[in-house]
C-alpha positions as CSV (number, residue, x, y, z in Angstrom):
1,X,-204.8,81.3,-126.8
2,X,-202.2,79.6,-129.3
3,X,-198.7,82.0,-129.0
4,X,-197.0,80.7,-132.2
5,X,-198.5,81.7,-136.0
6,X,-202.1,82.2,-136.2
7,X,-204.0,80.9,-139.1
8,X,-206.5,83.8,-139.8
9,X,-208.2,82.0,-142.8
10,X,-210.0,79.5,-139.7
11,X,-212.5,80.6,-137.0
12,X,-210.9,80.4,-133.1
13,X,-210.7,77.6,-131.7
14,X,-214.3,76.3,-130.0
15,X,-215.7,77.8,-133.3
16,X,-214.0,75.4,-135.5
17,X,-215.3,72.0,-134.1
18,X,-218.7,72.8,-135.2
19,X,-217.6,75.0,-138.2
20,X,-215.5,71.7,-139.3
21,X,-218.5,69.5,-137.7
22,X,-220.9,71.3,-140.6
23,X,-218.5,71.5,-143.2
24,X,-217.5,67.7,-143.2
25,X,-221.3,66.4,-142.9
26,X,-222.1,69.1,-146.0
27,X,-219.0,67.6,-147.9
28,X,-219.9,63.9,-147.4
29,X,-224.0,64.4,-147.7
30,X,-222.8,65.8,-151.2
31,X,-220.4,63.6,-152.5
32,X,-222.8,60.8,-151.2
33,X,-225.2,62.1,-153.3
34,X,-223.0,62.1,-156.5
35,X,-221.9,58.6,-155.3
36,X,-225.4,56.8,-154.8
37,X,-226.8,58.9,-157.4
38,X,-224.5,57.0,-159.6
39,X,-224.8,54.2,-157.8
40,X,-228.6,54.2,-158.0
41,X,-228.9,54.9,-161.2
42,X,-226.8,51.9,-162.2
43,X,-228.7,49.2,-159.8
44,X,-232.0,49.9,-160.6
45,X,-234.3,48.3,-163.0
46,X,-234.7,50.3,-166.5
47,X,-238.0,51.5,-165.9
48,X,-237.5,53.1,-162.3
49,X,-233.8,54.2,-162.6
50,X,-234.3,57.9,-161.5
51,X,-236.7,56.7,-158.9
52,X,-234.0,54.3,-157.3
53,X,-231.1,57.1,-157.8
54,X,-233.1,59.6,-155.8
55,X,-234.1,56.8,-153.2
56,X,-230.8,56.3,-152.8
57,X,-229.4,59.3,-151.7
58,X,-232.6,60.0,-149.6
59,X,-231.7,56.7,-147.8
60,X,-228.1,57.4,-147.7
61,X,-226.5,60.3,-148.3
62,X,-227.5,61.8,-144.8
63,X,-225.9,58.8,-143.4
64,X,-222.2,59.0,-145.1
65,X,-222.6,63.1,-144.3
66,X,-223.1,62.3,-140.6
67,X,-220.1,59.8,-140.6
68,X,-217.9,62.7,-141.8
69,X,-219.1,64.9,-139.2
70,X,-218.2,62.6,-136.5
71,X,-214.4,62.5,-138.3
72,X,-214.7,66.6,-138.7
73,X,-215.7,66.8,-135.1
74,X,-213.7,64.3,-133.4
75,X,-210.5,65.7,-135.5
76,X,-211.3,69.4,-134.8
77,X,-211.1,69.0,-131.3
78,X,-208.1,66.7,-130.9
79,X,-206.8,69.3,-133.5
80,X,-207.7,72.4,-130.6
81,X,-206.7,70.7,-127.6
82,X,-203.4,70.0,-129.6
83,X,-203.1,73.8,-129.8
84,X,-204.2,74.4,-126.1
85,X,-201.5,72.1,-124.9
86,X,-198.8,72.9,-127.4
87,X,-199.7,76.9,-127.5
88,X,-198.7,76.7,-131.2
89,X,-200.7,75.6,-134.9
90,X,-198.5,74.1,-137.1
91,X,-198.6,70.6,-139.0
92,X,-197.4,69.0,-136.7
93,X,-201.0,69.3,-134.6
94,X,-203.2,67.5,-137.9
95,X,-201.0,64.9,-137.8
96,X,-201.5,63.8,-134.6
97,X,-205.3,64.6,-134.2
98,X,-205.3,62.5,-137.8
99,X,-203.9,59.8,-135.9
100,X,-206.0,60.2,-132.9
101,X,-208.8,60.2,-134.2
102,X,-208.7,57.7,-136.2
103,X,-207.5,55.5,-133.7
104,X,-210.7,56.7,-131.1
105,X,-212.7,55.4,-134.3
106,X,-211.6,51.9,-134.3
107,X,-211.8,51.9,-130.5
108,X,-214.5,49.6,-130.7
109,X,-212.3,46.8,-132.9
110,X,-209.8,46.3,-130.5
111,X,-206.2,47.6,-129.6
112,X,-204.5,46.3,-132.6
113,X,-207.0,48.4,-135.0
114,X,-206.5,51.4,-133.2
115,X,-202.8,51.5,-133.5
116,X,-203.2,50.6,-137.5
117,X,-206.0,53.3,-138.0
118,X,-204.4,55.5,-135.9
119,X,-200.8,55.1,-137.9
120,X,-203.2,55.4,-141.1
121,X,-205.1,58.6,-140.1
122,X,-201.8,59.7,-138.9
123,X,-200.1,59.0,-142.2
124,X,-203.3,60.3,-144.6
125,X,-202.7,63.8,-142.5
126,X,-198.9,64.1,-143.0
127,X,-199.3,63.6,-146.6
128,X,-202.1,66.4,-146.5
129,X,-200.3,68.5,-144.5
130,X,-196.9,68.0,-147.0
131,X,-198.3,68.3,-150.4
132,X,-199.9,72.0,-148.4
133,X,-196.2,73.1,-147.6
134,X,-195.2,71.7,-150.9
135,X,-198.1,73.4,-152.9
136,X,-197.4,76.9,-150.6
137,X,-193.7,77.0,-151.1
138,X,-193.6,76.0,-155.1
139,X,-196.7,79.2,-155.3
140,X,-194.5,81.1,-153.6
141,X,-192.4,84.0,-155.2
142,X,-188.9,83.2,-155.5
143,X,-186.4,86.4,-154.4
144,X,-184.0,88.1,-157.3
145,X,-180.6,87.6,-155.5
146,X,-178.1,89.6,-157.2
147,X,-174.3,89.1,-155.1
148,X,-175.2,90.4,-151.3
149,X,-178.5,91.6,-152.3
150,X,-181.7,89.9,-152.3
151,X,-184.8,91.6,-154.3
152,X,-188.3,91.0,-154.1
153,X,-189.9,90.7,-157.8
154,X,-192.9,92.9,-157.6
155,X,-196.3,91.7,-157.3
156,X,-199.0,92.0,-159.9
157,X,-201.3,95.1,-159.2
158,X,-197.6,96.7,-157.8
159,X,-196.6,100.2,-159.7
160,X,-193.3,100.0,-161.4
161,X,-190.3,100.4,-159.8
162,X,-189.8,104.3,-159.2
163,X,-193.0,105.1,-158.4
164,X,-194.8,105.3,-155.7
165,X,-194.2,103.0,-152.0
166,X,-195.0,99.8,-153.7
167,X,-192.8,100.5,-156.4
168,X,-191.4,96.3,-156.9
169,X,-188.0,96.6,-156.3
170,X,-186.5,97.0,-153.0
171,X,-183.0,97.5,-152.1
172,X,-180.4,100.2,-152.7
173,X,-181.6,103.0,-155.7
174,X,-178.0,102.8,-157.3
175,X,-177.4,99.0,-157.1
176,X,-178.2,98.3,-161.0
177,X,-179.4,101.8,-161.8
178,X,-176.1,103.0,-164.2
179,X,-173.6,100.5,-163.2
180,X,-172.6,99.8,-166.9
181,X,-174.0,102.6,-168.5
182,X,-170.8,104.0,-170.1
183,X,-169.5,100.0,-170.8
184,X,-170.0,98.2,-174.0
């Protein structure tokens, strides 16, 4: 389907929407349930605290886990159709289906709500989907350059260098190997 770089981590594309569907109504039934557990517990009388806690989240936690799953779902599939039309997955896709979908949500508010929900959902995405590039490339390893040559620093679980195909460093055998051996 999509041409450009594939994320294998996440399922194809008509998979996702109700992978992400389930996965946003189990994230917001949970943290609902942490939320009006606390919440519960601090609104109730003394005598019947636990009582009100768990009434609380009974009432609802299922309620805040289904709005989630109508922002997973609704996202998910702007987020594929993005990739249909575009034939590539990149940042660039969350944004907008961020922005789309949360300007289908405030459809019902009127035009000038769906362009500031929109910009917002939009704007919540691209800071997502920057602190992700930021967090990837500061993991990242950084390459030895020495003059012309780059290096790549060998990976832990790698043999050292010398032995074997996943010997660490790559690059000519002489470049370091005796070069000012006889100086000093």
């Amino acid at each position: 389907m999509a041409s450009g770089p594939v994320d294998h981590g996440r399922e194809p594309c008509p998979h996702r929407i109700l992978d992400d569907c389930g996965s946003a109504f189990g994230m917001g039934a949970v943290g609902g349930g942490v939320w009006y557990l606390v919440k519960g517990l601090k609104n109730s009388p003394p005598g019947a605290r636990m009582k009100g806690a768990l009434e609380a989240i009974r009432r609802e936690s299922p309620r805040l886990g289904g709005s989630f799953a109508v922002w997973g779902g609704l996202f998910s599939t702007f987020d594929c159709i993005l990739v249909g039309i575009r034939k590539k997955e990149d940042p660039w896709n969350s944004i907008a289906a961020g922005a789309l979908t949360g300007g289908i949500l405030a459809a019902r508010r009127g035009p000038r709500e769906v362009m500031v929900s929109g910009a917002f959902g939009g704007m919540i995405l691209a800071m997502i989907e920057g602190l992700g590039i930021l967090i990837t490339r500061l993991s990242a390893p950084t390459p030895l350059t020495i003059g012309d040559q780059v290096y790549s620093l060998p990976q832990p679980g790698d043999a050292p260098p010398g032995q074997g195909p996943a010997g660490g460093m790559e690059g000519p055998p002489s470049a370091g190997a005796g070069a000012g051996a006889g100086a000093g």
